[in-house]
C-alpha positions in Angstrom: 0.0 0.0 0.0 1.5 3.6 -1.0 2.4 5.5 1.9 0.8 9.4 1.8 3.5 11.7 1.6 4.2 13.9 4.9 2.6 16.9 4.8 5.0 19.9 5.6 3.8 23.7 6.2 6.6 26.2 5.8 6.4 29.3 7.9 9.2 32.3 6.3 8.5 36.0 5.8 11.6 35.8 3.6 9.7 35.0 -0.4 13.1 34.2 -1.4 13.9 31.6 1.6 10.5 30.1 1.5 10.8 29.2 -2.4 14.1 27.9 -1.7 12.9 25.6 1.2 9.7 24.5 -0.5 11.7 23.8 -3.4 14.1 21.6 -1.7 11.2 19.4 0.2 9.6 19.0 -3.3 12.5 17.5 -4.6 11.5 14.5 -2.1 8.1 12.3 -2.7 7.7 11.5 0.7 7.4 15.3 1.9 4.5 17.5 0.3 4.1 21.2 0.9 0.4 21.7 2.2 0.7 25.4 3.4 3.5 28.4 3.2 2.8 31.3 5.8 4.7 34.4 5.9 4.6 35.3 9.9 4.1 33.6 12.9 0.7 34.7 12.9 -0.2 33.0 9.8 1.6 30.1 10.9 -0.9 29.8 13.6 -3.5 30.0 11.5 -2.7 27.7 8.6 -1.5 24.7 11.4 -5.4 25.0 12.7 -6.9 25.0 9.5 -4.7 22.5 7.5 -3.4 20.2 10.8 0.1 19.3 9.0 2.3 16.6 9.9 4.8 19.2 10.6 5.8 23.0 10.8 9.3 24.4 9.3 9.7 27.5 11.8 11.2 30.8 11.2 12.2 33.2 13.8 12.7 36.9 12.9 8.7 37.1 11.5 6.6 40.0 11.6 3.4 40.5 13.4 4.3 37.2 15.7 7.6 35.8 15.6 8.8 31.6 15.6 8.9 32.1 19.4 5.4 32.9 19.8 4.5 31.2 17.1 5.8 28.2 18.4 4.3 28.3 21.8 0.5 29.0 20.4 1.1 26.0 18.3 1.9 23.5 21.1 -0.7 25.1 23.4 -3.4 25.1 21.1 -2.8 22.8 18.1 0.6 20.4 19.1 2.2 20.0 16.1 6.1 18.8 15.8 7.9 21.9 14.6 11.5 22.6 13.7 13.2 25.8 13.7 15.2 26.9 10.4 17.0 29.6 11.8 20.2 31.9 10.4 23.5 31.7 12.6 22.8 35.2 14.0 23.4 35.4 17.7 20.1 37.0 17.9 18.4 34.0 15.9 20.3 31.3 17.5 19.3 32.6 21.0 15.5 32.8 19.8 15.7 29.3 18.4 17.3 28.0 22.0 14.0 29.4 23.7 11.8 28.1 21.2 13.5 24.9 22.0 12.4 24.9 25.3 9.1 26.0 24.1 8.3 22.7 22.2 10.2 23.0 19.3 11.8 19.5 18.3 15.0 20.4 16.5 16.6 23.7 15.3 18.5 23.5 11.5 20.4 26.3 9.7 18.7 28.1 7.3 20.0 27.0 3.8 21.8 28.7 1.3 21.3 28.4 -2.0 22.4 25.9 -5.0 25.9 27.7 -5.6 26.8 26.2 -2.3 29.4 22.9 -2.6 27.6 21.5 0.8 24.2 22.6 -1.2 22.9 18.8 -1.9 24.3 17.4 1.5 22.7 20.5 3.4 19.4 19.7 1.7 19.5 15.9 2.4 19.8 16.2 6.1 17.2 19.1 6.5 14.8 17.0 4.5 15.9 13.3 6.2 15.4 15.5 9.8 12.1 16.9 8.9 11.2 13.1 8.4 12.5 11.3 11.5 11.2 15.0 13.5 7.1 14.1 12.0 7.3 10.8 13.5 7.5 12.1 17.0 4.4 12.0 19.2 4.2 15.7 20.7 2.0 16.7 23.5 0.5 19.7 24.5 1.8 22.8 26.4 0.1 24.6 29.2 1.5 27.9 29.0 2.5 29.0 32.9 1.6 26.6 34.3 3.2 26.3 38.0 5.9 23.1 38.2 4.7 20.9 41.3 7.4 18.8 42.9 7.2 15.2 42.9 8.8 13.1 45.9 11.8 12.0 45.6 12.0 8.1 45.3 13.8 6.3 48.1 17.1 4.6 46.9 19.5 2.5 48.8 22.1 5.1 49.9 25.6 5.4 48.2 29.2 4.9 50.1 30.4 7.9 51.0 33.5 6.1 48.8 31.9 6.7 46.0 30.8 10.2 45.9 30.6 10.9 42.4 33.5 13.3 41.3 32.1 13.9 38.0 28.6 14.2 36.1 28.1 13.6 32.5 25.2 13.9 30.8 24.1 13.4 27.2 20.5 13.7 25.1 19.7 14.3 21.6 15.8 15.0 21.0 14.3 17.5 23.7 17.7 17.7 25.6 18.0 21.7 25.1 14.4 22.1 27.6 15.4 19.2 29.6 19.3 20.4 29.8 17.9 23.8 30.9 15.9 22.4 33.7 18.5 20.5 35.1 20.9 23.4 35.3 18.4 25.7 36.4 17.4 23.1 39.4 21.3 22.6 40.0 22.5 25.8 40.2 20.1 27.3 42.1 20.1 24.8 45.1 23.6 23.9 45.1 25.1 24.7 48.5 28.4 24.2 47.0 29.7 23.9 43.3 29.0 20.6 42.0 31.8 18.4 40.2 32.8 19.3 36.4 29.6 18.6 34.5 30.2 17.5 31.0 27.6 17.5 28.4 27.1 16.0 25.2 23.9 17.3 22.9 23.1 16.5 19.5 22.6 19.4 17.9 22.8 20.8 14.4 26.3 22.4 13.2 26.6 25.9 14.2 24.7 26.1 17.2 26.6 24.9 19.5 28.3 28.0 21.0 24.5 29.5 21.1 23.7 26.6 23.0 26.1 27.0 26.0 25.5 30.6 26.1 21.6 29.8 26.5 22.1 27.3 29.1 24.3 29.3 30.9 21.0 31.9 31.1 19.6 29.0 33.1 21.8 28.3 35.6 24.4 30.0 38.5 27.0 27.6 37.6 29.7 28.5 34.3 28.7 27.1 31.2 31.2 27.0 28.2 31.9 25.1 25.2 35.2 22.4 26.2 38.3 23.8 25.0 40.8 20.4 24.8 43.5 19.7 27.8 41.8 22.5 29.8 41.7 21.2 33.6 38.0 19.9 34.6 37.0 22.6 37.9 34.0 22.3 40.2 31.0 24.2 38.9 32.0 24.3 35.3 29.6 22.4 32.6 31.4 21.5 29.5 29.5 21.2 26.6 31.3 19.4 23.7 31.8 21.7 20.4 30.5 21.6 16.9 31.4 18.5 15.2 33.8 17.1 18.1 33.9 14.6 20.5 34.1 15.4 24.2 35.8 13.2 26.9 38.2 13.4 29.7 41.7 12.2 29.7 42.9 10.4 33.1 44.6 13.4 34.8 41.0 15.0 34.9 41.2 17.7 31.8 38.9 18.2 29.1 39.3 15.9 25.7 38.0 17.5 22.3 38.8 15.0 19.7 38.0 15.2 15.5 37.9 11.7 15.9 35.7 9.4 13.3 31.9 9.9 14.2 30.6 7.3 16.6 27.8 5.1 14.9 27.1 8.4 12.9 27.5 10.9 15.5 30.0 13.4 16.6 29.7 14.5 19.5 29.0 10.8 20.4 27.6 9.9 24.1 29.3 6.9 23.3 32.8 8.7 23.4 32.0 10.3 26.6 30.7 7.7 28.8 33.7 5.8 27.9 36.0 8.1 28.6 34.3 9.1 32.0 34.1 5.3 32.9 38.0 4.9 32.5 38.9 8.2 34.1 36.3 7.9 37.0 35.5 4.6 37.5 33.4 4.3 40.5 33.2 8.0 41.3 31.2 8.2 37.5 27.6 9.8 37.7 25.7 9.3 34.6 22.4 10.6 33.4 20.6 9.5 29.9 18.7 11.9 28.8 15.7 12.0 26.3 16.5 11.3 22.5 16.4 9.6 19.0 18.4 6.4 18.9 20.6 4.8 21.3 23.7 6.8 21.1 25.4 6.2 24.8 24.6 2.5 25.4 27.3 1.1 24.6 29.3 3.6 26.9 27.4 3.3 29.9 27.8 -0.3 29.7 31.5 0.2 30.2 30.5 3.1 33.2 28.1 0.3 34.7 30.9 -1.8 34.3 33.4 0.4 36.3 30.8 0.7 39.1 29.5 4.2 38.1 26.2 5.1 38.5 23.8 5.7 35.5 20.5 7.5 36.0 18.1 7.4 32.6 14.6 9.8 32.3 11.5 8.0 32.2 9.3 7.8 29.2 6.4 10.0 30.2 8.8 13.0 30.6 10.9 12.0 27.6 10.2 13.7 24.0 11.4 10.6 22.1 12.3 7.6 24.6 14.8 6.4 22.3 18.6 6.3 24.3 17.1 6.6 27.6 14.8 3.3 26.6 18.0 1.4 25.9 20.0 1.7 28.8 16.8 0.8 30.7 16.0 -1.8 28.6 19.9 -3.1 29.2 19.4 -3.3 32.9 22.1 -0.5 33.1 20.0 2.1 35.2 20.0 2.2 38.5 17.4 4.9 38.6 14.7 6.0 36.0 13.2 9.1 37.2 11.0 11.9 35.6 12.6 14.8 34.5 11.4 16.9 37.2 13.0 14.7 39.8 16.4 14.0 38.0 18.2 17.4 39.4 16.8 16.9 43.0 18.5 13.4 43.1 21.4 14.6 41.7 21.7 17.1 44.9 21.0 14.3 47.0 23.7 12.1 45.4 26.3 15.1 45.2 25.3 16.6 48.7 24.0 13.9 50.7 24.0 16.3 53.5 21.4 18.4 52.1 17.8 18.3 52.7 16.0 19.5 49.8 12.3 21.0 49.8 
């Protein structure tokens, strides 16, 4: 039976932008352009009226921009959207909120044919707006008040293995889920928590935008990982564009141009290895929401070592895809919801701390 193509609305003030883009998802059967808008107001309109599959996002729109845009259409009509945003600082930031907003992904905008990288560039926006309709979004309350859920009761750790590093890694939803963490951690913290290494798949060119929005969230330092630099307390590392991140076994910071890892760079896999071999039983772990199952094999090496590995449930995940895995592998000790994942890492990293 002949699948029905996916049907794709395309929301760009820019005529010539939006011709290029529709142009390039008609070049694919499987994708079929059902509605074009030119702000975010019309965007909100046309995903009502024509329900697509999913919405290519703008930012810098007038009347209503891809923010607000993006936050009516989860509230009132949930519909997986990705941002196609420019490599302005202004953009990028924009496209980080409207990550936390709903938003599933976040691509640059392309350029046109005259471009060498023109074919490859078009192949991976078009195979990402594929895998991105698949996902199963849900709606969001705007302002809606967080309540705290309790804390599960675990079986306590040896002071002996105090964990003396976190790392954390997530591919769809991680931006919102990375955010909340941070925001949680550094705004409890009685003192700074270990080095905090972070690995998030993420399209090229974002990734400096992406530490700088994070550290909006959070008391603690967030930078990109600069290689040999010495791991401190209170420092998150996020891995660069394109690079692998890891730790070398006098404790500094590993950026490596190394092959990708089962097709991705940064790989989870590359972290969680390095972590287990560095830290061994002081390792602290946490699989975060995301597409595939990018880390398993490297927190089976941290299980291994005697770290500990803590994976987000499936109701709080986006796509329960890496997380899944490790839980599925018997290699989590813990599979919390994301709103409880920061308040146990304070437990685990301050024991001494009672936490509302």
């Amino acid at each position: 039976m002949k699948t029905e193509p996916l049907r794709i609305m395309v929301a760009e003030d820019s005529p010539t932008a939006r011709r290029l883009l529709v142009e390039i998802l008609r070049t694919d059967p499987a994708l079929t352009v059902v509605g074009e808008a030119r702000d975010g107001l019309e965007a909100v309109e046309l995903c009502q009226r024509l329900q697509p599959n999913l919405v290519t996002m703008d930012i810098q729109m007038p009347r209503m921009d891809g923010l607000d845009a993006t936050r009516r259409i989860m509230t009132e009509v949930p519909t997986p959207v990705v941002v196609v945003s420019t490599l302005v600082e202004r953009d990028i930031q924009t496209s980080m909120a409207a990550l936390r907003a709903g938003a599933l992904a976040v691509l640059q905008k392309p350029v046109g044919p005259e471009s060498p990288d023109f074919e490859a560039d078009s192949r991976r926006l078009r195979d990402t707006l594929k895998a991105m309709a698949q996902v199963k979004v849900v709606r969001r309350w705007p302002d809606r008040a967080a309540v705290p859920l309790p804390l599960h009761e675990t079986t306590p750790i040896p002071s002996t293995r105090a964990p003396a590093v976190l790392a954390m890694a997530a591919s769809t939803g991680g931006p919102a889920a990375l955010y909340r963490i941070l925001s949680d951690l550094g705004g409890q913290a009685l003192t700074p928590p270990p080095p905090i290494l972070l690995v998030q798949h993420i399209a090229l060119g974002f990734g400096n935008g992406l530490a700088t929005w994070l550290g909006t969230a959070t008391k603690l330092r967030v930078k990109v990982a600069e290689d040999g630099e010495p791991l401190s307390p209170g420092t998150v590392y996020l891995a660069p564009d394109d690079k692998h991140l890891g730790v070398t076994q006098d404790h500094r910071a590993q950026v490596s141009g190394a092959a990708p890892i089962q097709g991705f760079r940064p790989s989870a896999n590359w972290l969680f290895r390095s972590v287990a071999r560095a830290y061994g039983q002081t390792s602290l772990a946490v699989v975060l929401t995301g597409m595939g199952q990018d880390g398993l094999d490297g927190i089976r090496d941290l299980h291994q070592a005697g770290g500990r590995v803590i994976a987000q449930d499936e109701a709080t995940s986006v796509v329960y895809g890496m997380p899944a895995v490790v839980v599925g592998a018997n290699l989590a000790h813990e599979v919390l919801p994301l709103p409880q994942i920061a308040r146990r890492l304070l437990a685990l990293l301050q024991p001494g701390v009672r936490l509302p």
